[in-house]
C-alpha positions in Angstrom: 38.6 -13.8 -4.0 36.6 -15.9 -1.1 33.4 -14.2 -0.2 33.0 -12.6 3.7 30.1 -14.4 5.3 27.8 -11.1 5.3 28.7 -11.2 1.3 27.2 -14.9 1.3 24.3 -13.9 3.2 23.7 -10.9 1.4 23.8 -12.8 -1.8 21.3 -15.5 -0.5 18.9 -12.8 1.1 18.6 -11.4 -2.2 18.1 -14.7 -4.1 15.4 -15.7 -2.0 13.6 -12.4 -2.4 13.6 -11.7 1.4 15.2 -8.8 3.7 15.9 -7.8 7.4 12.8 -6.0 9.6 12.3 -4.7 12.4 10.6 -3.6 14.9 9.3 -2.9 18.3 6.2 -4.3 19.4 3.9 -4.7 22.8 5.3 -7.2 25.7 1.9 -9.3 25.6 1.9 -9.6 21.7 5.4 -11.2 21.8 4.6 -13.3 24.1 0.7 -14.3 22.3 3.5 -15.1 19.0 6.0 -17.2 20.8 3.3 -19.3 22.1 1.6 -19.8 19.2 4.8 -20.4 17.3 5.5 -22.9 20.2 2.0 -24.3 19.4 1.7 -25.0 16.1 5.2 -25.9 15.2 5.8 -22.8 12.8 8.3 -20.1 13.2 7.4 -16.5 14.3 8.0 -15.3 10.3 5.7 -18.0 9.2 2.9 -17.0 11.3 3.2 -13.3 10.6 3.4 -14.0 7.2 -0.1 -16.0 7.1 -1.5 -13.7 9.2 -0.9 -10.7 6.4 -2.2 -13.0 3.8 -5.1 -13.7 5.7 -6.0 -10.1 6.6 -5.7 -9.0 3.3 -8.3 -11.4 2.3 
């Protein structure tokens, strides 16, 4: 039996070790994130991720 889309996706998400969040967050910060995504050529997920690792350190 063919798998739905969501099935496929679902599969893959859980492959790559990596899940749906969200959440709501201040005007001013999404717009500080989209231009720094827009700056430095990396996606909004990328940059949230290096900034955990960073503040962690």
């Amino acid at each position: 039996m063919a798998m739905t889309k969501k099935e496929i996706q679902d599969r893959s998400d859980k492959k790559r070790g990596v899940r749906m969040v969200g959440f709501k967050l201040k005007e001013e910060t999404i717009q500080r994130l989209n231009e720094l995504s827009e700056r430095t050529e990396k996606s909004k997920t990328a940059l949230i991720e290096e900034m955990i690792l960073n503040y962690q350190a």
